[in-house]
N, C-alpha and C positions, 0 to 999 in steps of 0.2 A: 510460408513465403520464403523465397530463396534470399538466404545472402546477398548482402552487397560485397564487392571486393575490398578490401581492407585498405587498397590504397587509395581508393577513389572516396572511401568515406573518411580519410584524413587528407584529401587533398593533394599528396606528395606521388614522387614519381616510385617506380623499384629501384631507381640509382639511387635514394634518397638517403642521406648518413643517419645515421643516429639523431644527432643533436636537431637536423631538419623536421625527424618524425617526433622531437619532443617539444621542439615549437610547434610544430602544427596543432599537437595534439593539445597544448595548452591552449592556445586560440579557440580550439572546439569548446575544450571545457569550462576554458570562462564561460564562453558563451550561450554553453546549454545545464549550465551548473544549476540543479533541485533551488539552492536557496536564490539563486536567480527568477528562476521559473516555476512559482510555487503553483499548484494544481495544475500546471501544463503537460499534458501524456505526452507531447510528439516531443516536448525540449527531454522530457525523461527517456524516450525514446533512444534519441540521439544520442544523450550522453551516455546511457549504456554502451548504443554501438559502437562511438568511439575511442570509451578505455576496454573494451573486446580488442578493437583494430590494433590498438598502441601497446597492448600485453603482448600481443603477437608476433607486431615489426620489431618491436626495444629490444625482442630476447633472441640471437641470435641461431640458437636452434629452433623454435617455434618455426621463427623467421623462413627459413631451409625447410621445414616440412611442406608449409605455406607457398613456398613458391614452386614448390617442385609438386606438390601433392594436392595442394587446395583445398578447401574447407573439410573434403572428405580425409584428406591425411593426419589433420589437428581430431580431427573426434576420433580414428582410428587410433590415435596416441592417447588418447584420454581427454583431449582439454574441449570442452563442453562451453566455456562461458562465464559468467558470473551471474550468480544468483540473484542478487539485489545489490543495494547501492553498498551496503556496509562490507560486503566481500570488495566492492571494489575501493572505497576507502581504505578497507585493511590493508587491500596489495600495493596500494600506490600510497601509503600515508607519507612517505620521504618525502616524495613528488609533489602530493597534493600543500606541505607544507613549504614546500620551495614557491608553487603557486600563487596560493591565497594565504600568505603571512602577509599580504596586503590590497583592500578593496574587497575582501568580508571579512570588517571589523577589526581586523590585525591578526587573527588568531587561524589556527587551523579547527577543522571539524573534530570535537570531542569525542573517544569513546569513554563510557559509562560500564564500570562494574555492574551497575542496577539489573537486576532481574524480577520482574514480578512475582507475588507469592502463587500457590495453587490455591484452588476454589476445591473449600470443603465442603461434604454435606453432613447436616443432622436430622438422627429421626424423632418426631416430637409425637407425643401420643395424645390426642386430645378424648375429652368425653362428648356427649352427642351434643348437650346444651352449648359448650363452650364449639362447638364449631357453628353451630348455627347464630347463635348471640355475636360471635367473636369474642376475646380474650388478651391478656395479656402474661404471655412466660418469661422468666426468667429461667435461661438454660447458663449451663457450664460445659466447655470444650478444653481438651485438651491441642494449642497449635503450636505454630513456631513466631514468637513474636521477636517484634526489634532489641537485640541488647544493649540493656541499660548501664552498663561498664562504657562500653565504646560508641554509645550513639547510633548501632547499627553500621557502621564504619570497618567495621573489622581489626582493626589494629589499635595497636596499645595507645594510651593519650599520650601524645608526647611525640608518636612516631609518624612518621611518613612511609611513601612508597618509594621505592627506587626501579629504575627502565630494570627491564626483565633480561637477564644474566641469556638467557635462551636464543631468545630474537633480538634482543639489542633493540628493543621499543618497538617494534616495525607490527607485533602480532600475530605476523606469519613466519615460520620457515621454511626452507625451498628442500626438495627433498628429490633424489635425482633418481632415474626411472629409467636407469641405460643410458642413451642418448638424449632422455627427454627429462626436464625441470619444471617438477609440480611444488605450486605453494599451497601450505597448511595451517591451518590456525595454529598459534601455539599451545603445546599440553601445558607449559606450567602457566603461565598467564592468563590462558584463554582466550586471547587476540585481544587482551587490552594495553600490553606493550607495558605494562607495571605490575610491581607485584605488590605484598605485604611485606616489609623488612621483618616489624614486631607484632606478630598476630596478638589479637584480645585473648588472653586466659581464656575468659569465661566461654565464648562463642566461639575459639578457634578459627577465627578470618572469614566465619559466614556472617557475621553482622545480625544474628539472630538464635534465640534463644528456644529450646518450652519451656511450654508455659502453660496455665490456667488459666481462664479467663473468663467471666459471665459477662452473658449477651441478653438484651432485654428485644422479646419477639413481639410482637401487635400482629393478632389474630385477626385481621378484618373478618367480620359478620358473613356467613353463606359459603365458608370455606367448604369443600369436601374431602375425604381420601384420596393420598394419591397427586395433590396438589404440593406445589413447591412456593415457599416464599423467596424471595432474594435479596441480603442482606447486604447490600456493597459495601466493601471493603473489612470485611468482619471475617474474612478468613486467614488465610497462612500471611502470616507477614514477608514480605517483600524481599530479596534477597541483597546485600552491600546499601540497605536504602530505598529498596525499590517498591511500589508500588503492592500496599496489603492486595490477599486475592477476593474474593466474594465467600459468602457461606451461604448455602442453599439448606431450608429447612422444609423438609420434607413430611407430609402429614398424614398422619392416622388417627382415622376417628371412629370410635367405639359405638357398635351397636345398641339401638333403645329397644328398653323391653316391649314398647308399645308400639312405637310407630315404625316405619319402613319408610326409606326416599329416596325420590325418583327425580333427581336436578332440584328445584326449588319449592318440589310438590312433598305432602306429608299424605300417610297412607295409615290408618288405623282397621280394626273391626270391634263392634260391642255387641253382646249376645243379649239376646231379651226373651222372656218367656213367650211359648203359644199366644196364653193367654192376654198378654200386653200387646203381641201384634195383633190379635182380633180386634179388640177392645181400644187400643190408642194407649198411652201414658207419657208421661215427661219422666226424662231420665237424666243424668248426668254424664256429661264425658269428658273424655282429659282431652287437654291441649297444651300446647309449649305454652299458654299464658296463663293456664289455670282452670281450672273446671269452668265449661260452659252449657247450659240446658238445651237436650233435643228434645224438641215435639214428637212423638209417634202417633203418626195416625192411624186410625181405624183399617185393622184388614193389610196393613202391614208384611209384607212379603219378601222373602228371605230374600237376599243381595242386593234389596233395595239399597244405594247410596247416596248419601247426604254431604252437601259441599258445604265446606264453612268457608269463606273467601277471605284470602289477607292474612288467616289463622298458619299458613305454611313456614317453610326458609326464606331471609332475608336473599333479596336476588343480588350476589354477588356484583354483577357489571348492571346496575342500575337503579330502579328507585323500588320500592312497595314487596310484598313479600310474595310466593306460592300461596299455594290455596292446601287446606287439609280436607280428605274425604272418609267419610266412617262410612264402612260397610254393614250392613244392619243382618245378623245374624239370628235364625229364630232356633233357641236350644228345646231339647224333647226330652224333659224327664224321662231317665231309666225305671225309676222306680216312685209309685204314687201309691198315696194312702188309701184303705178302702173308703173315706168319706167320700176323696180327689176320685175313686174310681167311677166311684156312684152317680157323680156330677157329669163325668165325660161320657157315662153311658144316656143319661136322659137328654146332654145335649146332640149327644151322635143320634137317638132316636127322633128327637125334635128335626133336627137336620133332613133325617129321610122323610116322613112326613111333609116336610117343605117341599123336598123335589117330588111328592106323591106316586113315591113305590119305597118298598122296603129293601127292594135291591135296587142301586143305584148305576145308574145307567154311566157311565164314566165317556168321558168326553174324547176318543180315542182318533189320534189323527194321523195319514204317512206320514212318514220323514222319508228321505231318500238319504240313504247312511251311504258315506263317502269312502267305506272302506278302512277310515283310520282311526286310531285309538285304541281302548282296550274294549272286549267286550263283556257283560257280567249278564248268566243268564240267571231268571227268575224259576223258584220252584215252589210249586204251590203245598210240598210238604205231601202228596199221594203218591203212590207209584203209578207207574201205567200199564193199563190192562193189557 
C-alpha cells in the first residue's frame, strides 16, 4: 500500500512552522495513543503513521529531502521508519514527556532494563519401565540465576542510577550521515536513558549470577524418545529482573531386552518346542505387569500371534493402555538324543502310513513371484547328470 503524504496525515499545510507540526502532531497522539486504544489495530495504525510524518517534517533536513524527493528520497537516504512502538518512544521520549506528564496518570511511558532470560534444554536418560510407568527426577543444571547481593538490580545497595552521561536520558543519539541525521540507540545505556553509578561486585551490573540449581521433573506415564517436557520458568534467570526463561527436558529412553514399541503398543516373541505346538501346553510369559499364562493349542503354527489387551503403554493423550502381542515361535533342536531320534522316526513313519504312501505327495502350489526380494536356491545334495 502506498504512502499517504506526511502532511495530509498531520493535517498541516507545507507553509506549516515547526511549533504548528508539533501541535498537530500531539492532537494525533493523544488521540491514537496504544494505552488509549488498547487492542485497537487501526488507532495503532495511525499512531505509527503519524510519529513517521512528525520525525520527518520536525527535522529540517528529512524535511528537504521529503519535499523535494518524496518518500522515495527518505528511503534512498536510509530512513525506512520505525520499527514498533518503543523505537518511537525512544525518539520522541522528550516530546512524549512534555505530552502526557498529564491525562495518563501524570507520568511518562517507562522504559525497563528487564530482559528475559534464555530457554535451556536438558537431556534426561530414562530406563524403559520408568518411561512407560512415568516417574519422578531430580536433575541439577548449571544457569544464570538472580543475585542475591543486589536483588537482581544490578547495583550496589545503597545506589541509584543516574541519566546516561551519553544521551543525556533521551536513549538515542543522532549520528550524522553527510547531510543526513540518523538516530541510534545508545551503546552505553542501551536506550534506557540511565545507567549504573555503583555496579554489584558480585554480578557486575547484570543482575544475575551461576549457579546450581536442582530441578524436580514429573515423568508423566507413556512418554517416548525424543519427546520434550517444558518446565516454565526454570531456566536462565531473567536479565536486571526480568522474567526466568523455560527449561526444556528432552527424553531418552533405553531399550527393553524383551519387548519392542510401536506408539502405545508392546511387541514381544516366546519360542516353544515342536513338540508343544503339536501337542498344546501352558506356558508362561513376561509382561510390564508380571508373568502371565498362554494357552498353546494343539497344532500350533509358527508366527502364530496372541493379543493380550490393556497389557501395552499407558496412552499418553488419553485413558486405558496399548495392547501387548507375543509372536509364537516354534524352535528345532540341532542336536537329539538317540532315544529323541527313535521317537521322531516312528512318529514320521506313523505320519506316512496316515497319508497312505511312504512317499509323501507334498502339497505344491503357483505363486506368481513379484520379481522382489532375495532369492535362496534349493539343492538336493546330487549332482546333475
Amino acid at each position: 500500500m502506498d504512502k499517504r503524504d506526511y502532511y495530509q496525515v498531520l493535517g498541516v499545510s507545507r507553509q506549516s512552522t515547526e511549533d504548528e507540526i508539533k501541535r498537530a502532531y500531539r492532537k494525533l497522539a493523544l488521540q491514537y495513543h496504544p494505552d488509549r486504544n488498547p487492542g485497537n489495530k487501526e488507532a495503532e495504525e495511525s499512531f505509527k503513521e503519524a510519529a513517521e510524518a512528525y520525525e520527518v517534517l520536525r527535522d529540517p533536513q528529512k524535511r528537504r529531502i521529503y519535499d523535494t524527493y518524496g518518500h522515495e528520497g527518505l528511503k534512498g537516504a536510509g530512513f525506512n521508519g520505525f520499527r514498533g512502538f518503543e523505537d518511537i518512544f525512544s525518539s520522541f521520549g522528550d516530546v512524549f514527556q512534555e505530552f502526557f506528564s498529564f491525562g495518563f496518570g501524570g507520568s511518562p511511558r517507562q522504559r525497563t532494563a528487564a530482559r528475559p532470560g534464555d530457554d535451556l534444554l536438558y537431556d534426561l536418560n530414562l530406563s524403559f519401565e520408568e518411561a512407560v510407568f512415568g516417574t519422578e527426577k531430580e536433575i541439577e543444571i548449571e544457569t544464570l540465576g538472580q543475585c542475591k547481593q543486589c536483588g537482581g538490580s544490578g547495583a550496589e545497595l545503597g545506589s541509584r542510577e543516574a541519566t546516561c552521561p551519553m544521551c543525556e536520558g533521551r536513549g538515542q543519539v543522532v549520528q550524522s550521515q553527510g547531510f543526513f541525521r540518523v538516530s541510534a540507540t545508545c551503546a552505553r545505556c542501551q536506550g534506557l536513558g540511565q545507567v549504573i553509578v555503583s555496579p554489584c561486585a558480585d554480578c557486575h551490573g547484570q543482575g544475575r549470577v551461576k549457579q546450581k540449581k536442582k530441578v524436580q521433573v514429573k515423568v508423566p506415564a507413556g512418554v517416548d524418545s525424543a519427546m520434550r517436557l517444558r518446565l516454565r520458568e526454570e531456566g536462565e534467570g531473567g536479565y536486571r529482573g526480568g522474567k526466568a526463561g523455560d527449561l526444556y527436558v528432552r527424553l531418552h529412553v533405553q531399550p527393553h531386552e524383551l519387548f519392542d514399541r510401536d506408539g502405545d503398543h508392546l511387541y514381544a516373541k516366546v519360542s516353544i518346542s515342536f513338540a508343544q505346538a503339536i501337542l498344546g501346553d501352558q506356558i508362561e510369559v513376561p509382561t510390564l505387569d508380571g508373568v502371565k499364562t498362554l494357552n498353546i493349542e494343539p497344532g500350533a503354527q509358527p508366527g502364530t500371534v496372541v493379543r493380550f489387551a490393556g497389557e501395552g503403554v499407558p496412552r499418553l493423550k488419553g485413558y486405558g493402555r496399548g495392547d501387548l502381542f507375543i509372536e509364537i515361535e516354534v524352535k528345532i533342536p540341532e542336536h537329539v538324543t538317540p532315544r529323541q531320534a527313535e521317537l521322531i522316526q516312528e512318529f514320521m513313519e506313523i505320519d506316512r502310513e496316515k497319508e497312505g504312501s511312504k512317499l509323501r505327495k507334498w502339497p505344491w502350489s503357483k505363486r506368481k513371484s513379484s520379481g522382489k526380494g532375495n532369492r535362496v536356491e534349493a539343492s538336493s545334495g546330487h549332482g546333475h547328470s
